[in-house]
C-alpha positions, 0 to 999 in steps of 0.5 A: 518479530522473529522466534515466532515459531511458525514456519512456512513451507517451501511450497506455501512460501511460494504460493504466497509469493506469487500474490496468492496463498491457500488456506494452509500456507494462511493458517501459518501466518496465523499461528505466527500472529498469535504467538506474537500476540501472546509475546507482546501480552507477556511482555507488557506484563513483565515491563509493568512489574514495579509500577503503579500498574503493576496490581491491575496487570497483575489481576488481569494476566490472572483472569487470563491465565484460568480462563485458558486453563477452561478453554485454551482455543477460546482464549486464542480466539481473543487474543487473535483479535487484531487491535490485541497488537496495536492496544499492546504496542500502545503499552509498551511504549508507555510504560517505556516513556514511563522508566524515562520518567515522561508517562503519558497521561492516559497509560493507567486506561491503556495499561488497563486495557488488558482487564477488558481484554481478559474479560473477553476471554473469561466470557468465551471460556465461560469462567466466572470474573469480577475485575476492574476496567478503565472506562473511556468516556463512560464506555467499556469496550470489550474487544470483539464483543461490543461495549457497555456505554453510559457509564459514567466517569472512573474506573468500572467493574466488569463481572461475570456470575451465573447471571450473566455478565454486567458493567458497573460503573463508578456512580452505581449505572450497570449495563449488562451484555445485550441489555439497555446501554449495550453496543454488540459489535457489528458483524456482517454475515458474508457468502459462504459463511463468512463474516467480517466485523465492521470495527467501529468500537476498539479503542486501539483501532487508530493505528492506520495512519488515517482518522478512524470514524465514531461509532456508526448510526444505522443508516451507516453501518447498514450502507456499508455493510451492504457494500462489503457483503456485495463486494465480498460477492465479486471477490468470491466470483472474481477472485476465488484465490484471494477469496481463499486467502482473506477467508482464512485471516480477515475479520475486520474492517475499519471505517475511516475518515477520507476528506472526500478521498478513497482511502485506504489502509493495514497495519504491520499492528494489526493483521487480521483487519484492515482499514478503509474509507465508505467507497461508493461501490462494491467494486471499488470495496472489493479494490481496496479489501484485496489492496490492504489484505495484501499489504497485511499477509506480507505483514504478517510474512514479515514478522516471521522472516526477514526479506530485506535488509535494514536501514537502506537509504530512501533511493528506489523507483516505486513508479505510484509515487515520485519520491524514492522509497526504501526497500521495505516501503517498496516490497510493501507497493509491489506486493499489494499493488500486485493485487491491484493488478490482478484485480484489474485483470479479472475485471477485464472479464466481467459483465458488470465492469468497464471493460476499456478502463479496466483494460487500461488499469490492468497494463498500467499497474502491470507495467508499473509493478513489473519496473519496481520489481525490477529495481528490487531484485537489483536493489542489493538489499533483499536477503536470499529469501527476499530474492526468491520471494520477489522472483516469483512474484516477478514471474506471476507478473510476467506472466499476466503481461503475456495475456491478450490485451487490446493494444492501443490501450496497452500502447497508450497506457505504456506511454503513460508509464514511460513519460512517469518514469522518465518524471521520477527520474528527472526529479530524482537523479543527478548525473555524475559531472563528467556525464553530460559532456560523454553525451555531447562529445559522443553525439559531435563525434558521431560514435555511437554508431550502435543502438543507443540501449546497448551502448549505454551503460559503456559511457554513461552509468546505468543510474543516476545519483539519489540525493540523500534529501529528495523531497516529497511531491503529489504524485497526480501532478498538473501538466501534460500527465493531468492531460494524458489521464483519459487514456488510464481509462481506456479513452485512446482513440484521437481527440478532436481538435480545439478545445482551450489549448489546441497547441498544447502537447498534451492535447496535441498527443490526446490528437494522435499527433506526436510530431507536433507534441515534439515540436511544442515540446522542443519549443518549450526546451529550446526556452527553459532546458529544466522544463520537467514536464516538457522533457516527459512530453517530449519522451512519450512523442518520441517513443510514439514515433520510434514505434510508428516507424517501427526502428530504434530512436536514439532520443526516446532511448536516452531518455527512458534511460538517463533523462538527467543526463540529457537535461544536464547536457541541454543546460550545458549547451544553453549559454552558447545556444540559448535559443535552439539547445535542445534542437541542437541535441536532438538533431545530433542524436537523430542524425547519428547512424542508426538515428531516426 
């Protein structure tokens, strides 16, 4: 949403480019939030004129307006609330559907949401009120106050008097704030006087694309409140510059249900919370909180200026998934993923962490955001601001990748990422038609006389085409990956040998034995040429090998570039050669000048 007001600086731009930003730059993407917030209210008003809501919204833009008359910042405050955009989004969607003559059943609760809303607001500000409020199974949630329960069913009456303030339901139960049959809101004192909300209660809080959990008993809500308290310990420890940054825009938190996952979400609908599973550790708390605050400050960017064009087909690589992604989802993953990395980074460093995995984490995430970064900054689809943006976060990311690593976890974690590169582009990529005869006719002719990467893009093309319906698929596939998952732990050093598969190339790489891995894995070409995790198995132990002997290998190159290319050429080869085609091809390109 753009017109918001709010600007940032060229240095706070900057600073929230390169994954961080101070207090300032925050305060900015703030004041935007709010202004949005107050467009989106204004507006629910407007579309609600000529309704059947009309009187109710009517009412409550009235409360609303004498209670900023009394204490504009209290009123602020309110409207600042995170769910105020999802709770609204809600409305105008409603009563769009309602002009169309398709009203949701529940828009008169929605719609009157906007008393309760109100009601906070004249309670902040201290002025008196007596409005009308929807009731939702019995309760009356007030946003970031708490909420009134037992009510009954129908509409209450919310009224504030020199008594105090108090919830009438429809059959004649009243509950007053902080007396019987009131819920306060959860809110957990934090180091350094912070304080983030466990949000259990606002209606609107289903907007992160998981199940948000009930109301909390108190074992619970007291189990994660330890947890988010510890893990706001390591932030602030760990993590002074992103402490700085969620300490100015982070009020909540979300309790969501994860079906025995780690879970975790924000919402471009409600910057200023975020949404999580209960993890089992403050560690993996203080994970997902800088993950999703990341994903909420480039939210809240966003909604102040545009970074990419719209409307770009799904067709860049996001190495965390196997799906290609548009260039907004992407912006998004290298961005958040960024505060992964840094997470990692630090934790390298702690006294509490495993330090091989989180040795392993931090090249893994590093490499992988570096590859999407890259395929930004060529996509074609950023706008100016958008390539500065994306330029400074790629020399942030540059930058970690010069830091001292232990480098046979960094090189068994890079092999990790090659072969998942070379997955995403073996599921996603069709060569042109001509392509996989230029590779066949180079490599009988013996031309490629230079380094098969400088020569590349000259003969065949320096991508492969997207099609336009590339389905979907888990990124934790089984196969020799599955196997490898030891090493994203910092475990590199040689399996021993045995176990259910000794023959397998996975186990075989888990052994230190690349030249195995490769002939299991021509083997397995040799059968099947479209044997998807044969190919990432073959790349990793021809990479392996071109570092052991430390020279150019021609296979390992192809196929980090265009292993379309070479499985195309492969399934061209098997007619004639069904039983050693891809031997073929691999004995050609070794035997080239140069070749391995």
């Amino acid at each position: 949403m753009s017109g918001l007001g709010a600007e940032l600086t060229p240095v706070q731009f900057a600073a929230v480019a390169s994954g961080y930003g101070d207090a300032g730059a925050i305060a900015a993407l703030n004041e935007g939030q709010l202004a949005k917030r107050k467009t989106l209210v204004a507006m629910v008003g407007r579309d609600a004129r000529g309704t059947e809501h009309a009187a109710a919204v009517a009412a409550a833009m009235d409360l609303l307006a004498r209670a900023e008359k009394a204490d504009p910042a209290a009123v602020d405050a309110v409207l600042a609330h995170p769910h105020v955009d999802s709770w609204a989004m809600a409305c105008l969607h409603g009563l769009a559907d309602l002009a169309g003559g398709r009203a949701p059943a529940d828009l008169a609760a929605t719609v009157g949401h906007l008393a309760a809303i109100a009601t906070a607001a004249a309670l902040a500000a201290g002025v008196a009120f007596d409005i009308e409020v929807p009731t939702r199974f019995g309760a009356v949630g007030v946003p970031g106050l708490g909420e009134a329960v037992g009510l009954g069913d129908g509409p209450a009456r919310a009224v504030g008097d020199a008594g105090g303030a108090r919830f009438e339901g429809a059959h004649g139960a009243v509950v007053r704030v902080d007396g019987p049959g009131w819920r306060p809101r959860r809110v957990v004192a934090l180091a350094g006087g912070h304080a983030l909300a466990i949000e259990d209660q606002d209606p609107y809080r289903d907007c992160y694309g998981y199940r948000p959990l009930p109301y909390l008993g108190e074992a619970e809500a007291d189990h994660f409140a330890k947890l988010l308290h510890d893990a706001w310990l390591l932030i602030e420890r760990d993590h002074p510059a992103h402490a700085v940054a969620m300490r100015a825009a982070l009020r909540s938190v979300v309790p969501v249900s994860h079906d025995g996952m780690m879970v975790s979400s924000a919402s471009r609908h409600a910057y200023g919370s975020i949404a999580m599973s209960v993890p089992d550790t403050a560690a993996d708390v203080a994970l997902l909180m800088i993950h999703e605050h990341m994903h909420a400050k480039l939210g809240g960017l966003l909604d102040l200026m545009d970074l990419h064009s719209g409307g770009g087909r799904a067709s860049l690589y996001a190495p965390w998934r196997l799906d290609p992604r548009p260039v907004g989802a992407l912006l998004q993953g290298v961005y958040a993923h960024a505060g992964v990395t840094d997470h990692w980074r630090r934790r390298r460093r702690a006294a509490d962490g495993d330090t091989a995995r989180a040795e392993a984490q931090f090249v893994y995430w590093g490499e992988m955001n570096r590859l999407a970064a890259h395929s930004l900054i060529h996509s074609g689809e950023l706008t100016r601001a958008g390539e500065q943006f994306v330029t400074v976060l790629a020399g942030t990311l540059d930058g970690w990748a010069t830091e001292e690593v232990y480098e046979p976890i960094a090189f068994h974690a890079r092999l990790f990422v090659l072969a998942q590169t070379v997955r995403w582009r073996l599921l996603n990529w069709r060569p042109g038609d001509a392509e996989p005869g230029l590779l066949l006719d180079a490599v009988r002719a013996g031309r490629l006389t230079d380094r098969l990467t400088d020569r590349l893009t000259d003969w065949l093309g320096p991508s492969g085409e997207v099609p336009h319906a590339a389905p979907v698929r888990p990124v934790d596939a089984a196969g020799i990956l599955g196997v490898l998952r030891p090493w994203l732990d910092g475990q590199v050093e040689p399996a021993e040998a045995g176990g259910p598969s000794p023959d397998d190339a996975g186990a075989m790489l888990l052994r230190h034995d690349p030249d195995g891995a490769e002939r299991a894995c021509l083997a397995r070409l040799d059968r099947d040429g479209a044997d998807v995790d044969a190919w990432l198995g073959l790349a990793i132990a021809r990479a392996w090998i071109g570092h052991r002997e430390r020279r150019p290998d021609p296979v390992a190159e192809l196929l980090e570039r265009r292993p379309d290319v070479a499985r195309a050429a492969v399934l061209e080869l098997q007619p004639a050669n069904p039983r050693h085609a891809a031997s073929e091809l691999v004995a050609g390109l070794v035997s080239l000048p140069g070749g391995s």
